[in-house]
N, C-alpha and C positions, 0 to 999 in steps of 0.2 A: 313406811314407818312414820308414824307423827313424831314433830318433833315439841322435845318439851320445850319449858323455857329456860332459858340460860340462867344459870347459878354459878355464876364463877365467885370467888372472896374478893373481898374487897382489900387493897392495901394500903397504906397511907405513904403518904410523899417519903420517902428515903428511908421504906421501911427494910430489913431482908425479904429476898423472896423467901418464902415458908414453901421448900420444895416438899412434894410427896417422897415416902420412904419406897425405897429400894429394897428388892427382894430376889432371893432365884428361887424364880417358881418353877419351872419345867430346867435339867440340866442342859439339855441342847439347844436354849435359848439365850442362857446365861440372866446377867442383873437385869431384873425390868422392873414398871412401875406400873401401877393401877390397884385397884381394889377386887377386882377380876370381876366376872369370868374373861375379862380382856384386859390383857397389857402390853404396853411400847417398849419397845429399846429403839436406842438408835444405832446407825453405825461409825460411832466416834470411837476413839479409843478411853472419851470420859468416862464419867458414870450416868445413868440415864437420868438423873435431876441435872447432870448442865450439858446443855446441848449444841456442841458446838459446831457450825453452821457457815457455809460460806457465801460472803454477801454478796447481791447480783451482778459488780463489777466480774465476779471468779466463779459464780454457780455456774457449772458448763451447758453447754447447751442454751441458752436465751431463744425459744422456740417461735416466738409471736409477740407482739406490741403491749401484749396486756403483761409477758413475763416482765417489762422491764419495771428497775425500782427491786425486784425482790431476789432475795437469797436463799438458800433451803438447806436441806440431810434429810436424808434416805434415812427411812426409820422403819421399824418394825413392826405390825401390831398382830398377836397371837391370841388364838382364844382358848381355851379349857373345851376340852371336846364331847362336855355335857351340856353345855349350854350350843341348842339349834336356833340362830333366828340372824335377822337384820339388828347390827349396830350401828350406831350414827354419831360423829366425831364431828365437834365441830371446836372451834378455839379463838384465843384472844388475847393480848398484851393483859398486864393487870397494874402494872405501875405505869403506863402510859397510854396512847389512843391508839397505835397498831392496831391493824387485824393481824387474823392466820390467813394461809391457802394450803392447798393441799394439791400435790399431783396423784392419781388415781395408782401408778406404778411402774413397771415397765413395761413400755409399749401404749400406756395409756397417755393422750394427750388433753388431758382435761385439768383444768383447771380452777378450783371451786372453794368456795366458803366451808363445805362440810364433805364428810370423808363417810357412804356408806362400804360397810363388810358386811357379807351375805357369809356366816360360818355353815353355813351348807356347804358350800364352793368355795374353800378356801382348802381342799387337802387332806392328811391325818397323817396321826391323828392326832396331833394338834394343828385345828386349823391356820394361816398364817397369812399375812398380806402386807406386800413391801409397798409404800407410798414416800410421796415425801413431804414435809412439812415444809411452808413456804412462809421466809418472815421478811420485813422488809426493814427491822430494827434490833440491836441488842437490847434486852429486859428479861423482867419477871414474865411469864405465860403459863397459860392450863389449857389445857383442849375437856371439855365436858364430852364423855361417855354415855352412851345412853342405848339401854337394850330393852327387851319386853319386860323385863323384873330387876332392871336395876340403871341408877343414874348418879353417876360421881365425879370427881375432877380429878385430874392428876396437876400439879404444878412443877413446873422444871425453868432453870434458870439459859436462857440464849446469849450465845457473846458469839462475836463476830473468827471465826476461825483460819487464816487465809494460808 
């Protein structure tokens, strides 16, 4: 999949984050976010605009040298089971210099700048893929979305959950 280029908004010093809205799209998913055909939750007991996260003193697991510095949550991402193709997830602080990272899921020990989903191979019928998002800071963030016919942000607010 190419990737586009990044569009995340822009925020200004001590602005609110401007989270995306919140919806239940499929019931057995419950609240998520995105503009579809793909959207996250996470597994907090928040709402999916703040995402709360435990930072890499308490994320469990520290696998390898490059985990350390970061903190994460298991998050969701589902797709609409009309739309077939590769999405690509990638993200980034927006009120400060953070990156993201992302763990590929259970089992998978990769760890990387961008998050693809193959909804061929994700299940039904709605397809589904647990990963996790990796921060190494509390803030404003958006992961950018991008499939064969569509490209958008979700923004959610990170605070450190111990």
């Amino acid at each position: 999949m190419a990737q586009r280029p990044l569009h995340f908004p822009t925020l200004s010093p001590g602005a609110a984050c401007p989270t995306s809205p919140e919806e239940s799209v499929e019931a057995s998913f419950g609240i998520a976010q995105g503009n579809g055909p793909v959207y996250v939750i996470s597994a907090t007991e928040h709402s999916p605009a703040r995402l709360g996260y435990a930072d890499a003193q308490h994320f469990g697991g520290v696998r390898t040298d490059k985990d350390q510095g970061w903190g994460g949550q298991k998050v969701l991402w589902f797709a609409n089971p009309n739309y077939q193709g590769q999405v690509l997830v990638r993200g980034q602080q927006l009120d400060g210099s953070h990156k993201m990272r992302f763990d590929g899921g259970l089992g998978d020990l990769s760890f990387t700048p961008q998050l693809v989903l193959d909804t061929t191979l994700g299940g039904s019928p709605w397809p589904s893929f647990p990963s996790f998002t990796r921060l190494e800071a509390p803030g404003c963030y958006a992961y950018q979305v991008d499939g064969k016919t569509f490209s958008y942000t979700i923004v959610f607010e990170a605070f450190v959950q111990n």
